[in-house]
C-alpha positions as CSV (number, residue, x, y, z in Angstrom):
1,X,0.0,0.0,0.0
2,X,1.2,3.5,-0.9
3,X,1.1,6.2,1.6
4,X,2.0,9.5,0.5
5,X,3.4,10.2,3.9
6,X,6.6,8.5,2.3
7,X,6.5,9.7,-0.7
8,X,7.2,13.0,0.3
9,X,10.2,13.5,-1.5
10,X,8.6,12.9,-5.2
11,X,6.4,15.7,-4.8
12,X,8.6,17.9,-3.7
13,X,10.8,17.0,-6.8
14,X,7.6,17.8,-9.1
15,X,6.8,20.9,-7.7
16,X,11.1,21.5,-7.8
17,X,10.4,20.6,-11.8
18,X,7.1,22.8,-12.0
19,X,9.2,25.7,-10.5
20,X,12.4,25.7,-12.7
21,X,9.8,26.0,-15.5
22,X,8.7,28.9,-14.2
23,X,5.0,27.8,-13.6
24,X,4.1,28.3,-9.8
25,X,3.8,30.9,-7.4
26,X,3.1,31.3,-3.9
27,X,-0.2,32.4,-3.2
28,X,-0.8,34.4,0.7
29,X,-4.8,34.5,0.0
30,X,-6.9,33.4,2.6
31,X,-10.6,32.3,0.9
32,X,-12.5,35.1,2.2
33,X,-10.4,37.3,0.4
34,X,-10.5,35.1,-2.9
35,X,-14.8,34.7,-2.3
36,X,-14.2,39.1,-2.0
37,X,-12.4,39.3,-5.3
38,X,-14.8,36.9,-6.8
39,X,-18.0,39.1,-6.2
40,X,-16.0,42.4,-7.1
41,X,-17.7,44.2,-10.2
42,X,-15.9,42.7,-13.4
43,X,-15.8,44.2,-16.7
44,X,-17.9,42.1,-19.3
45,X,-19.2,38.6,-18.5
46,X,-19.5,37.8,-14.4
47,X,-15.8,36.4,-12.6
48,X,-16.0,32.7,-13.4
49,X,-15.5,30.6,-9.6
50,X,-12.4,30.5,-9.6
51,X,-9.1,32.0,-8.2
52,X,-8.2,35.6,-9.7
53,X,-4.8,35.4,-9.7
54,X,-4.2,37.9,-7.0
55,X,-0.7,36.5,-6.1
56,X,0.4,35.3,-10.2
57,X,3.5,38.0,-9.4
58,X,5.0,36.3,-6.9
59,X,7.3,33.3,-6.8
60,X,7.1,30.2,-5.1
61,X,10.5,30.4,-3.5
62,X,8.4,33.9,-1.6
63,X,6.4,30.8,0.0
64,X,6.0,31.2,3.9
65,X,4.3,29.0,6.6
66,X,0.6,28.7,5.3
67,X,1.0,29.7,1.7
68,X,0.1,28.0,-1.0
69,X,2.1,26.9,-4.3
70,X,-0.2,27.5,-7.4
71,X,-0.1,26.2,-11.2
72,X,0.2,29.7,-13.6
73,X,-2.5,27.9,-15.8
74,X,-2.3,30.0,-18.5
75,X,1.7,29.7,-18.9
76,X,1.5,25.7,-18.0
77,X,-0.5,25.0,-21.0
78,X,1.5,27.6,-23.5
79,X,4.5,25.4,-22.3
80,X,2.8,22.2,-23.0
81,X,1.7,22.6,-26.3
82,X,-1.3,20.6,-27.4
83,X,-2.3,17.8,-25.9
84,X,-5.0,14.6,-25.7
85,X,-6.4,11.8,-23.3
86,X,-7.8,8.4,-24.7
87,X,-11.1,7.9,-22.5
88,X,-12.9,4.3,-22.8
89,X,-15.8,4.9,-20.4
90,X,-19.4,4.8,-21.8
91,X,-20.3,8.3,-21.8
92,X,-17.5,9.8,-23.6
93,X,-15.6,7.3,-24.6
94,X,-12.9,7.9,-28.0
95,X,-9.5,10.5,-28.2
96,X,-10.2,13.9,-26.7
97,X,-8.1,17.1,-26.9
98,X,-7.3,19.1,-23.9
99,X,-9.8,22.4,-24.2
100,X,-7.4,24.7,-22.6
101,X,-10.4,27.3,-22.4
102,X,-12.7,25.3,-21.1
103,X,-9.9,24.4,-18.3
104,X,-8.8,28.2,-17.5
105,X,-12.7,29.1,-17.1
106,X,-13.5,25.8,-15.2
107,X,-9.8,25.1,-12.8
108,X,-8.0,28.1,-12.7
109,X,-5.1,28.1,-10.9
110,X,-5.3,25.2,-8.9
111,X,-3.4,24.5,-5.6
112,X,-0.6,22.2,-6.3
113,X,0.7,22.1,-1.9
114,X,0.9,23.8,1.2
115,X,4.0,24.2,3.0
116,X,1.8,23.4,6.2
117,X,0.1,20.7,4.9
118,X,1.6,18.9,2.4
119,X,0.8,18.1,-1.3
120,X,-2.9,18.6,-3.0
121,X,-5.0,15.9,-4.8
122,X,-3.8,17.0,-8.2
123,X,-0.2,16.7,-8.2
124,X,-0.3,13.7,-5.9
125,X,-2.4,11.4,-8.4
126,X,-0.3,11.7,-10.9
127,X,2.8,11.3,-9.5
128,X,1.5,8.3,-7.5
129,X,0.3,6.8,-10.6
130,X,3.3,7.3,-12.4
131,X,5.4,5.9,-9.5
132,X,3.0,2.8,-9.7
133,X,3.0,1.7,-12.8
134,X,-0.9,3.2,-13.4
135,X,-2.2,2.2,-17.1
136,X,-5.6,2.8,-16.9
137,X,-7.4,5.3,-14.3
138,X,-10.6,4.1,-13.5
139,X,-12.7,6.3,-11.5
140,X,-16.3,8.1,-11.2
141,X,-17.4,10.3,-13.9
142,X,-18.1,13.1,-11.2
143,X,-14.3,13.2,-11.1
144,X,-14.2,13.6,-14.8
145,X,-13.2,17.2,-15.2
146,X,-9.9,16.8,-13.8
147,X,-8.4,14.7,-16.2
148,X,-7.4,17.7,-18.8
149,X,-5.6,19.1,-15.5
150,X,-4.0,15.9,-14.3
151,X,-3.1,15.0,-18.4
152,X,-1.3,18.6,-18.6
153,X,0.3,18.2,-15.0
154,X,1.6,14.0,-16.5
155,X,3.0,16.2,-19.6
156,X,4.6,19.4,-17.6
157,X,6.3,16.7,-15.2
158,X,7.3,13.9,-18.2
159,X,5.6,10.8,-17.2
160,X,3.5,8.2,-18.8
161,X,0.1,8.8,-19.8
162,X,-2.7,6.2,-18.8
163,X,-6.0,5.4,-20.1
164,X,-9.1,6.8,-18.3
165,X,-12.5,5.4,-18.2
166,X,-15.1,7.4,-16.1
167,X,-18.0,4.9,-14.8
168,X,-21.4,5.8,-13.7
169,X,-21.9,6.6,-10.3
170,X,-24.1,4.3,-7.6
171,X,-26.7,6.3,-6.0
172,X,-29.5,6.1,-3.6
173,X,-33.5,6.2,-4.1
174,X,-33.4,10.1,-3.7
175,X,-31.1,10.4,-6.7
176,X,-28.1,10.8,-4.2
177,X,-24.6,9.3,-4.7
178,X,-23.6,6.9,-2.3
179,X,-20.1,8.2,-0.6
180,X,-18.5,7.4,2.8
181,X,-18.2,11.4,3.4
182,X,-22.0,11.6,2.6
183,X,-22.8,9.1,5.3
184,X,-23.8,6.7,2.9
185,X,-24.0,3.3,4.1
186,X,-21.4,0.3,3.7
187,X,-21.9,-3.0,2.1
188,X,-21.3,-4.2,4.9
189,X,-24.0,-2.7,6.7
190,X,-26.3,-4.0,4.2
191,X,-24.6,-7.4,4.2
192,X,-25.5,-7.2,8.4
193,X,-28.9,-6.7,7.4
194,X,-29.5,-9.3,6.1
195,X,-29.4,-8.2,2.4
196,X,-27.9,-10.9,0.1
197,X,-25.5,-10.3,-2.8
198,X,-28.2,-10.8,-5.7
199,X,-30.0,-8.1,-3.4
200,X,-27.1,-6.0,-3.5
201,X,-26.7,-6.2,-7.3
202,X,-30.3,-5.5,-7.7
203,X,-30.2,-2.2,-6.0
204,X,-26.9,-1.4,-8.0
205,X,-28.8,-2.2,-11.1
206,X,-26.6,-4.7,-11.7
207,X,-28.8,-7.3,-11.4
C-alpha cells in the first residue's frame, strides 16, 4: 500500500520541476479574500468561480508558513503545447483534446501544496500513478473534469500517460450518490442486514 506520507520527497521533486519552469507561485490568499475578489464588479461577463490570480507576481520560493504553491495555468499550457487523453468509459468514450479554455474558465489556478500541509489531490495522483505503474485510471465520472488538468500536469512533469475510463456513479433512491463522506452506508451494513448479494446487485442495477 502506498502512503503518501513517504513519498514526500517525489512531490517535492515535481513541484522543484514545475518551479524551474517557471510555472508556480506562492499564493498568501486566505478564501474570504479570494470569495471578495470573486464578487468584485468585473468588466464584461460575471468572474467565473475560480481563483483571480491575485498572487500570479509572486514566486514560489516567496512561499512562507501557510501559503500556498499555485499552477500559472495559462503559462502551463502555453509550455505544454497541445495535448490529448484516450477515454474508454461509456459516456465519452474515444480520443479527446485538452480544451485549454474550457480548463482556464473551469480550474484556474489550482493549488498544487501547502507548506503546512503537504501536497494537494492533483499533483499527488499523478505522481502516485506514475510511481505505480498506473495504465488505466478508473474512477467516477463526477471526477471527470480533472483529467485535462491531471493529463497537462503527467506532460509538464514527463511521465506516462494512462488510459481513463469514467463509470457511472451508484446512487441512492433520492437520486443521491452513495459516498463514505456523505454518510452513505457500507456493504457491509447492508450485508448485516440481512441483504444478500443478488440483493445488492439489484439495488446497484446490476442485477
Amino acid at each position: 500500500m502506498l502512503r503518501q506520507s513517504e513519498h514526500r520527497p517525489r512531490y517535492a521533486a515535481a513541484l522543484d520541476r514545475l518551479d524551474a519552469l517557471g510555472l508556480t507561485y506562492a499564493c498568501r490568499c486566505t478564501r474570504a479574500e479570494i470569495r471578495a475578489a470573486l464578487s468584485a464588479p468585473q468588466e464584461g461577463a460575471a468572474a467565473a468561480p475560480v481563483y483571480p490570480g491575485t498572487c500570479r507576481g509572486r514566486t514560489a520560493a516567496e512561499a512562507g508558513p501557510g501559503d500556498a504553491i499555485r499552477l500559472d495555468l495559462a503559462r502551463a499550457l502555453a509550455h505544454a503545447g497541445p495535448l490529448g487523453f484516450t477515454e474508454t468509459g461509456p459516456e465519452h468514450p474515444g480520443r479527446h483534446a485538452v480544451d485549454a479554455g474550457a480548463l482556464l474558465a473551469g480550474t484556474g489556478d489550482v493549488v498544487l501544496a501547502r507548506r503546512d500541509i503537504g501536497t494537494a489531490y492533483h499533483l499527488a495522483v499523478v505522481v502516485d500513478d506514475a510511481f505505480q505503474g498506473v495504465t488505466h485510471v478508473v474512477r467516477g465520472v463526477d471526477l471527470r473534469d480533472a483529467t485535462p488538468l491531471h493529463r497537462l500536469l503527467q506532460a509538464l512533469l514527463g511521465l506516462p500517460v494512462p488510459v481513463w475510463h469514467h463509470h457511472r456513479l451508484i446512487r441512492d433512491a433520492a437520486g443521491r450518490r452513495l459516498a463514505k463522506r456523505d454518510d452513505a452506508r457500507a456493504i457491509a451494513a447492508y450485508r448485516k442486514a440481512g441483504v444478500t448479494p443478488a440483493g445488492l446487485r439489484a439495488m446497484l442495477g446490476m442485477g
